[in-house]
Residue frames as qw, qx, qy, qz and C-alpha x, y, z in Angstrom:
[[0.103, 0.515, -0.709, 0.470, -86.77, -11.87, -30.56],
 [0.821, -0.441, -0.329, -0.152, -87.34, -14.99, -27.97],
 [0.359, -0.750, 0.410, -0.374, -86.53, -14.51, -24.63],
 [0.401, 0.268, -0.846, 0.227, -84.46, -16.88, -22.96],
 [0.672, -0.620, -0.376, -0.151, -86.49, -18.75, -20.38],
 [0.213, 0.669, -0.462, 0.542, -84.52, -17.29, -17.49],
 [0.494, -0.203, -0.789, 0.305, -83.62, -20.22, -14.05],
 [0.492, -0.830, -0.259, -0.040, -85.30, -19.29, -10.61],
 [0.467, -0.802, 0.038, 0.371, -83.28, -16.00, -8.31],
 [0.591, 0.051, 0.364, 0.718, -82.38, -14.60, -11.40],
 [0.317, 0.722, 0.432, -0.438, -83.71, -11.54, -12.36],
 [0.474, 0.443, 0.549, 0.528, -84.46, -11.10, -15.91],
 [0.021, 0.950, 0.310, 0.034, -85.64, -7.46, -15.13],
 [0.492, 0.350, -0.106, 0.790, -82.90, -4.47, -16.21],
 [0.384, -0.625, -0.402, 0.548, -82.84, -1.94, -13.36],
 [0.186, 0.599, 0.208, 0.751, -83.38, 1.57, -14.41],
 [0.492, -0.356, -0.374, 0.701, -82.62, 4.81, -12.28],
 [0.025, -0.857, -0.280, -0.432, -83.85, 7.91, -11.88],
 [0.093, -0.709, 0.162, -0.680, -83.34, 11.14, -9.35],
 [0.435, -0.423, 0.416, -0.677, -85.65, 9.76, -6.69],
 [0.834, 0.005, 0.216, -0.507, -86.16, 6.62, -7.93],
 [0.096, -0.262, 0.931, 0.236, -84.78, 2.78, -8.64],
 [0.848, 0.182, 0.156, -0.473, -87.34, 0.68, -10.67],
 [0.320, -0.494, 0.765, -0.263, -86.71, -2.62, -10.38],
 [0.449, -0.144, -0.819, -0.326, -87.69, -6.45, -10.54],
 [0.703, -0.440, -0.202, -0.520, -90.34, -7.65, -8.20],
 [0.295, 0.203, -0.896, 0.262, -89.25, -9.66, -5.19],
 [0.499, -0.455, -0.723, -0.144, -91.44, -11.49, -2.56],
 [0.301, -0.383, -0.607, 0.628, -90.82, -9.40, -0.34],
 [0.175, 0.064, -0.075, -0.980, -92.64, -6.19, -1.91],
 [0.220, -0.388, -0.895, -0.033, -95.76, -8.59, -1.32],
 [0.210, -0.707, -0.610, 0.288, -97.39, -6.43, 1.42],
 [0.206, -0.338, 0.206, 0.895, -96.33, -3.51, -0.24],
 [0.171, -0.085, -0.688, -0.700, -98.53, -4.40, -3.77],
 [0.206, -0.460, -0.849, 0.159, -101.26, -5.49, -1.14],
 [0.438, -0.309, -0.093, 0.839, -101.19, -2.45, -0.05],
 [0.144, 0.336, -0.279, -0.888, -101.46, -0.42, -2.78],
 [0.165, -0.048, -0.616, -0.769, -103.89, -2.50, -4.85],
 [0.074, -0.581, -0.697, 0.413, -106.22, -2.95, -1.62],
 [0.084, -0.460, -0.215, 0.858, -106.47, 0.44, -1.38],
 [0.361, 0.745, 0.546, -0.123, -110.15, 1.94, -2.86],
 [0.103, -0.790, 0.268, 0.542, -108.11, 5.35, -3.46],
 [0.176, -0.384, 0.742, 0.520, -106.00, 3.64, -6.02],
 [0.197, 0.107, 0.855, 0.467, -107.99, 1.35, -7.80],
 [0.290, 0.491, 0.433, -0.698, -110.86, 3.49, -8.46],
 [0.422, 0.673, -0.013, -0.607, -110.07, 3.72, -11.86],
 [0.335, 0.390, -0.788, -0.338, -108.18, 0.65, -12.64],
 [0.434, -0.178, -0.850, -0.241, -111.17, -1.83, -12.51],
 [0.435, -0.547, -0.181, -0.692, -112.94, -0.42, -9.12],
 [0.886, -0.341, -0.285, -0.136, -112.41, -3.71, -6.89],
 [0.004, 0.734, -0.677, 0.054, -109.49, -3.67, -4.48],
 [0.580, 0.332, -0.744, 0.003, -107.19, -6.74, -5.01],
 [0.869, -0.396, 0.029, -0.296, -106.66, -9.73, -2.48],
 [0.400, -0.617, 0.593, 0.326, -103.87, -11.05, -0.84],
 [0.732, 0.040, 0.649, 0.206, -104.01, -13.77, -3.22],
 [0.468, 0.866, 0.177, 0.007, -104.85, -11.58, -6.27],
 [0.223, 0.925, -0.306, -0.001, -102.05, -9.34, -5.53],
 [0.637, -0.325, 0.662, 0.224, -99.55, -12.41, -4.75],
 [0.701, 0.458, 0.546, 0.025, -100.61, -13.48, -8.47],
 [0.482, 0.873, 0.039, 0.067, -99.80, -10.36, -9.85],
 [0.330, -0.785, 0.521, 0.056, -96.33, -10.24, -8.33],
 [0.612, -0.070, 0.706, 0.349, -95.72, -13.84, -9.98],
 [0.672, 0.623, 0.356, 0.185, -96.97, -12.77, -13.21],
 [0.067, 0.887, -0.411, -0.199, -94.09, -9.41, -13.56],
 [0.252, -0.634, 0.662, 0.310, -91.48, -11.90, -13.96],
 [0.599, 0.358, 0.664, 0.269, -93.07, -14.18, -16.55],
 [0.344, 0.934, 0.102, -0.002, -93.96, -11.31, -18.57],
 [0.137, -0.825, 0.466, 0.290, -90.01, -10.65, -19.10],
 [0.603, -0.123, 0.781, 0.103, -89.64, -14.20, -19.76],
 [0.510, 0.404, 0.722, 0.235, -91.71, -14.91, -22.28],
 [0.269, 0.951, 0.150, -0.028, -92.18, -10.41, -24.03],
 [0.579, 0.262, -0.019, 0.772, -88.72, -9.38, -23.51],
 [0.023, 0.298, -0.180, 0.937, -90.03, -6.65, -21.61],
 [0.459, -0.255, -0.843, 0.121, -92.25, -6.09, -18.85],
 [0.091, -0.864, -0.120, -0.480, -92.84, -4.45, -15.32],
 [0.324, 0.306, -0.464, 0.765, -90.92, -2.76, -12.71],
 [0.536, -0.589, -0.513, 0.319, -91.22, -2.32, -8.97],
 [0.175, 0.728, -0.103, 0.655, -91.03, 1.13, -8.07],
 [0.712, -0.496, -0.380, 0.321, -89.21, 1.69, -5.34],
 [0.042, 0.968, -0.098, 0.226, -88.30, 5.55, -3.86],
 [0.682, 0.325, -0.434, 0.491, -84.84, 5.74, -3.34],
 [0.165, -0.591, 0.436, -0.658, -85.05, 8.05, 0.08],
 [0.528, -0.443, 0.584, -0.429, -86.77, 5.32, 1.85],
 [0.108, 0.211, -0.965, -0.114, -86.42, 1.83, -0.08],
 [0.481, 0.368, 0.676, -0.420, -90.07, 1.37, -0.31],
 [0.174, 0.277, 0.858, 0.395, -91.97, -0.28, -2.70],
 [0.226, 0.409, 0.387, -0.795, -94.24, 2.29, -4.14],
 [0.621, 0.652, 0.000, -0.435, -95.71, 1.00, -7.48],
 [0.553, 0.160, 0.695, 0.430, -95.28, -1.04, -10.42],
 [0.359, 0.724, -0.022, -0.589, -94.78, 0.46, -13.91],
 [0.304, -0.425, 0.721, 0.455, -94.28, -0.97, -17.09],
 [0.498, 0.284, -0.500, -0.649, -95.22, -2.88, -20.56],
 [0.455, -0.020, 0.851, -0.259, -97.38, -5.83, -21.06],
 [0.434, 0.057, -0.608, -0.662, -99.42, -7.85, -23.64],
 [0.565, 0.063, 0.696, -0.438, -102.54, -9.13, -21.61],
 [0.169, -0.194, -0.902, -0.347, -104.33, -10.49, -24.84],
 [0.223, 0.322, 0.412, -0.823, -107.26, -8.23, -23.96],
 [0.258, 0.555, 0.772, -0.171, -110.75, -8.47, -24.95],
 [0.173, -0.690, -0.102, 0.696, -110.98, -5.53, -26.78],
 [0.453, 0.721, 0.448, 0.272, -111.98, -3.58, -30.12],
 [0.745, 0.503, -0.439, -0.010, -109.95, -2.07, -32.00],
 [0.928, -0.307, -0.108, 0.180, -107.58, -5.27, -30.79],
 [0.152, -0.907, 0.392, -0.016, -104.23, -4.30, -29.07],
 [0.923, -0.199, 0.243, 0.223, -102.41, -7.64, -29.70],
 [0.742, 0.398, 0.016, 0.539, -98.86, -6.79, -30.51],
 [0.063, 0.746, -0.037, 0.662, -99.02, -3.54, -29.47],
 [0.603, -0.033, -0.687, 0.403, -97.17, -3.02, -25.81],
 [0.278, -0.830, -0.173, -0.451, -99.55, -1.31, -23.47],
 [0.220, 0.377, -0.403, 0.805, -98.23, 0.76, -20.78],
 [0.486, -0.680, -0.436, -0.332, -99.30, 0.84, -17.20],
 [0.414, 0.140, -0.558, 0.706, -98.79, 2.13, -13.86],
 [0.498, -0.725, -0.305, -0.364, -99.64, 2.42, -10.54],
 [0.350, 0.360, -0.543, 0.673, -98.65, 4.26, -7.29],
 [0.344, -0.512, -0.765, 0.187, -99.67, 3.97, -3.83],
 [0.031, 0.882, 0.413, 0.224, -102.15, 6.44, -3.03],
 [0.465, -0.765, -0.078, 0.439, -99.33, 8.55, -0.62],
 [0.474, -0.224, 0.437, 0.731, -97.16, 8.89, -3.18],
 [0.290, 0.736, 0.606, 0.080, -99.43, 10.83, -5.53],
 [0.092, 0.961, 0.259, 0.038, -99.14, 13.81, -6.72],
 [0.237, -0.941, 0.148, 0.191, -95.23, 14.25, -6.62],
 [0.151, 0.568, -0.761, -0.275, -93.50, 13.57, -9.83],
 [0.571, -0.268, 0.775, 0.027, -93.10, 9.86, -9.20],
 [0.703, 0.469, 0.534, -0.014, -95.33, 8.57, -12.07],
 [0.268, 0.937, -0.158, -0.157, -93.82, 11.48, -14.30],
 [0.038, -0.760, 0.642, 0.091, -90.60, 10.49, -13.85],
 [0.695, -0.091, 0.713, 0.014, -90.62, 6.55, -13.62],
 [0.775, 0.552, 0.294, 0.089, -92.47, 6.52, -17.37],
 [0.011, -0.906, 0.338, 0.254, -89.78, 8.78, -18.17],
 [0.281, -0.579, 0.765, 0.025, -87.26, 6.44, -17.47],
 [0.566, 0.101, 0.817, 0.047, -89.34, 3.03, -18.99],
 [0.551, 0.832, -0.051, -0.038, -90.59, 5.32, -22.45],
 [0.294, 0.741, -0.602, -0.034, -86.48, 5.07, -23.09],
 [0.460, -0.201, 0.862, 0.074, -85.63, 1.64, -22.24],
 [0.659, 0.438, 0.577, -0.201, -88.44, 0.98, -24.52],
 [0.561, 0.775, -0.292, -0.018, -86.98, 3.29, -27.54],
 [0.271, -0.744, 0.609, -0.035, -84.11, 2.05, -26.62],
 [0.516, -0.098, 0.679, -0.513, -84.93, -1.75, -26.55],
 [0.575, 0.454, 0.681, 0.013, -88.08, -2.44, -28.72],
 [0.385, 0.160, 0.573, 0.706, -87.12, -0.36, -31.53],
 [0.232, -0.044, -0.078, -0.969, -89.55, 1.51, -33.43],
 [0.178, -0.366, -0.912, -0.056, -92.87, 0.24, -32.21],
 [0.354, -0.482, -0.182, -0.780, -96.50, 1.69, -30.94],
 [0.152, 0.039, -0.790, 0.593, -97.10, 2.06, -27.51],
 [0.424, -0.574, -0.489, -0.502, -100.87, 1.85, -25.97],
 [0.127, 0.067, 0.718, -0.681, -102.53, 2.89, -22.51],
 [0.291, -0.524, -0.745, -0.293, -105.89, 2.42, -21.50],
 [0.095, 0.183, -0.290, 0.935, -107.37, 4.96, -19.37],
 [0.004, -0.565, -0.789, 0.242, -110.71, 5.57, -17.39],
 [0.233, 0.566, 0.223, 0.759, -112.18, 8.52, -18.85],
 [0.364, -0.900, -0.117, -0.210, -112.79, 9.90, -15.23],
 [0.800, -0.461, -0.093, 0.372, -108.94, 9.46, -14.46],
 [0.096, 0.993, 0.004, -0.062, -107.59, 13.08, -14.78],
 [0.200, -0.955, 0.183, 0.123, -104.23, 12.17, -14.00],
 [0.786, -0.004, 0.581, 0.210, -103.69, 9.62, -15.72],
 [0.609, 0.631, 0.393, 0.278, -104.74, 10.73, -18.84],
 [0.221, 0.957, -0.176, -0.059, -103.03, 14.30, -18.28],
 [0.464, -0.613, 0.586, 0.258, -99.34, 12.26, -17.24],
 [0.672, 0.389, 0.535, 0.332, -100.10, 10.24, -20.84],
 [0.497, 0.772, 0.242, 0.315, -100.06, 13.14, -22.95],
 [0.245, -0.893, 0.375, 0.042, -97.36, 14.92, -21.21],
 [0.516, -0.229, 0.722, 0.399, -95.07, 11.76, -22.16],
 [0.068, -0.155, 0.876, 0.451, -96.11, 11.71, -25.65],
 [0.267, 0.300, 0.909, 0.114, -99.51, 9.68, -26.05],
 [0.239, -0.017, -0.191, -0.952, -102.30, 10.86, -27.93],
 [0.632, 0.229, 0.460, -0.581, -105.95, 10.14, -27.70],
 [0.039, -0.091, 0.720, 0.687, -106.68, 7.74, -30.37],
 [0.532, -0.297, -0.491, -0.623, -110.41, 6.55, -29.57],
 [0.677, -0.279, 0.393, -0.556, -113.44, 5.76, -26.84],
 [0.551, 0.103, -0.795, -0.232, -113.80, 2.17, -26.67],
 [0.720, -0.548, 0.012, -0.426, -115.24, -0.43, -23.73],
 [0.347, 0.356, -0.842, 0.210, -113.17, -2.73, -21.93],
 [0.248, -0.228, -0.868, 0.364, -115.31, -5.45, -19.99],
 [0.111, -0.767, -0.629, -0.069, -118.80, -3.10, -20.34],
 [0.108, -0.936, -0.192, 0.276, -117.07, 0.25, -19.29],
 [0.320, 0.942, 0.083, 0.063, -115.99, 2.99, -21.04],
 [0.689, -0.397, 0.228, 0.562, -112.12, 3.47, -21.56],
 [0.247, 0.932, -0.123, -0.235, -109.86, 5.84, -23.31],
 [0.897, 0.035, 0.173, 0.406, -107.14, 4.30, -25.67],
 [0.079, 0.936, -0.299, -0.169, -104.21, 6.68, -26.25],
 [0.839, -0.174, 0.110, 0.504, -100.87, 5.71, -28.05],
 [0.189, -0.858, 0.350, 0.325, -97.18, 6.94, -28.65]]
C-alpha cells in the first residue's frame, strides 16, 4: 500500500477513542506539551537517558505526520479527555534502526506519557485502542517494542497487551529487550 502524500492542515492521522481518552494527530500547539514530557529526566530515563530540546522535541512533532505519509500508519497525540491535555504520544513507526536481529519491516510500537500521568491506566488503555487499529488496518503482521531492561512498566504493560520476550540485544551500546506480538 502507498500512502497518498497528504496537502498541508490536513490530517492524515485517524482519531481513535477510548473511556478517558482521544488519541489524535499532532498539532503545533501540543509543542510545549511534548517539551514537557520529553524534558522531563523522570520520563526519559529509559528511553535513551537525555532529556529532549525544544528543538529536538519540535522535530519530533514534525516527524508524527510524515510517518503517516509515507507508512500508512504512525503516531498519536494522547490527549485525556477530562482536561484536553496533551499527555503522550503512542504509536507505530519504522525508524530504520541500527540493530541486530534487524527490525526493518516490522512496525515497532512505542509510547510515552508524561511523568503525572503514570501509573493510571492511560498507557494500558491507549495501546489498547492502537493494537486494534493496527489488526484492523495492517492486516496480519508482527509487531515489535524495544524496551530497557530496567523499565518495569514498560515491559510488564507489553506483555499484558500480548508481546512476548523474543531476545536481549544492544541498541546504540546498551542493552535492550525486544518483545513482539
Amino acid at each position: 500500500m502507498q500512502p497518498a502524500v497528504v496537502p498541508a492542515g490536513i490530517d492524515p492521522v485517524p482519531p481513535l477513542e477510548t473511556a478517558r481518552l482521544r488519541l489524535r494527530g499532532h498539532r503545533a500547539d501540543d509543542h510545549d506539551a511534548l517539551l514537557a514530557i520529553w524534558s522531563d529526566p523522570v520520563v526519559v530515563r529509559y528511553i535513551g537517558g537525555r532529556p529532549s530540546t525544544r528543538q529536538e522535541a519540535w522535530l519530533r512533532l514534525l516527524r508524527y505526520p510524515g510517518l503517516w505519509c509515507v507508512l500508512g500508519y504512525g503516531y498519536w497525540a494522547i490527549e485525556e479527555k477530562s482536561s484536553g491535555r496533551c499527555i503522550g504520544d503512542i504509536g507505530y513507526a519504522d525508524f530504520r534502526r541500527e540493530i541486530e536481529p534487524s527490525l526493518e519491516g516490522m512496525p515497532e510500537l512505542g509510547w510515552v506519557l508524561a511523568a503525572d500521568s503514570h501509573g493510571k491506566g492511560y498507557a494500558s488503555e491507549a495501546l489498547a485502542a492502537v493494537l486494534a487499529w493496527g489488526q484492523a488496518h495492517l492486516g496480519d503482521h508482527t509487531a515489535v517494542c524495544i524496551i530497557d531492561p530496567d523499565n518495569a512498566a514498560s515491559i510488564r504493560l507489553a506483555e499484558k497487551a500480548g508481546f512476548a520476550l523474543r531476545q536481549q540485544t544492544t541498541y546504540m551500546g546498551d542493552p535492550v529487550l525486544l518483545f513482539t506480538r
